[in-house]
C-alpha positions as CSV (number, residue, x, y, z in Angstrom):
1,X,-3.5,-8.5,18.7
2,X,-0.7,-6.3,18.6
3,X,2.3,-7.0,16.0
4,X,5.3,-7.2,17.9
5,X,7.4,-7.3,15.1
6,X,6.6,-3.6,14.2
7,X,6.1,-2.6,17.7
8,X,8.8,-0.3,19.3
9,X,9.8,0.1,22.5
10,X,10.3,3.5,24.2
11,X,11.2,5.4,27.4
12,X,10.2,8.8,28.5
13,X,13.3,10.3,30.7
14,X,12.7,13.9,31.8
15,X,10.2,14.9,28.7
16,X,12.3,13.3,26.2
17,X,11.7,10.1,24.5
18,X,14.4,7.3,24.1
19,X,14.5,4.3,22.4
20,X,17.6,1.8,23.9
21,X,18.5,0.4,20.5
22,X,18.0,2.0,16.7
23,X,16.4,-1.1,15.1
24,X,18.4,0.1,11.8
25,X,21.7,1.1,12.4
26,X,22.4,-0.3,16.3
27,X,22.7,2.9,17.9
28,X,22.1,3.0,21.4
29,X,20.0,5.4,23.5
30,X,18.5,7.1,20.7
31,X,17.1,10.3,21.5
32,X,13.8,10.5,19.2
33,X,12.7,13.8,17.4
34,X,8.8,13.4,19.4
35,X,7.1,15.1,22.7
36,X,5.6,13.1,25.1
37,X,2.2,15.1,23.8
38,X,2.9,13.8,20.4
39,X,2.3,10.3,21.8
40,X,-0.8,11.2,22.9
41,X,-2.2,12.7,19.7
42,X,-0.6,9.4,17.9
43,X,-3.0,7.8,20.4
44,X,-5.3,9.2,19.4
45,X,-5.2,8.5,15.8
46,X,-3.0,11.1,14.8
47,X,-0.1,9.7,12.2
48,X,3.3,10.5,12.5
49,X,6.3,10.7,10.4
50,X,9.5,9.6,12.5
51,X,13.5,10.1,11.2
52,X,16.0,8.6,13.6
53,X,19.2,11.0,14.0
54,X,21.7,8.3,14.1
55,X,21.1,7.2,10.2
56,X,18.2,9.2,8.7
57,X,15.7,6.0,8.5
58,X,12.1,7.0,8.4
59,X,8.8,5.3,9.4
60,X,5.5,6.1,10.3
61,X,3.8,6.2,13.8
62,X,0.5,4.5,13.7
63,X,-0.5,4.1,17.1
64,X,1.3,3.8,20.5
65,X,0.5,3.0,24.0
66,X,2.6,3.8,27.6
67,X,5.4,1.0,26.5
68,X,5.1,1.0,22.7
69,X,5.0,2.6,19.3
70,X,3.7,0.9,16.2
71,X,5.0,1.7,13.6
72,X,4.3,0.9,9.4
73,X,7.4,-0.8,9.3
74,X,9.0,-4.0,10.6
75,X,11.5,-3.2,13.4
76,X,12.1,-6.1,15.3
77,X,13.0,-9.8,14.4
């Protein structure tokens, strides 16, 4: 069963990947630092090291799927 609490979702808008909140800081429409073919490689058991631009947070990418990203860290209440 997938954590929901460290599950994050995301939206892929002409190549670039958007989350609609920053679960730190409040921002909204945050454009993330990641490729869509980073997603895949996170798919596919690759780990990867994410730092939101609004406030410099960082957490770790474990595994993701076409609506997710689950991350190390707990990002939603």
């Amino acid at each position: 069963m997938i954590p929901f609490e460290k599950a994050l979702p995301y939206d892929i808008v002409m190549g670039d990947i958007y989350v609609q909140e920053c679960p730190f800081c409040g921002s909204e429409h945050v454009l993330l630092p990641m490729k869509p073919h980073e997603i895949l490689s996170v798919r596919e058991g690759k780990k990867k090291l994410l730092v939101f631009p609004c406030c410099h947070t960082r957490l770790t990418i474990l595994d993701s799927d076409s609506d997710y990203l689950l991350t190390n860290t707990v990002v939603r209440k």
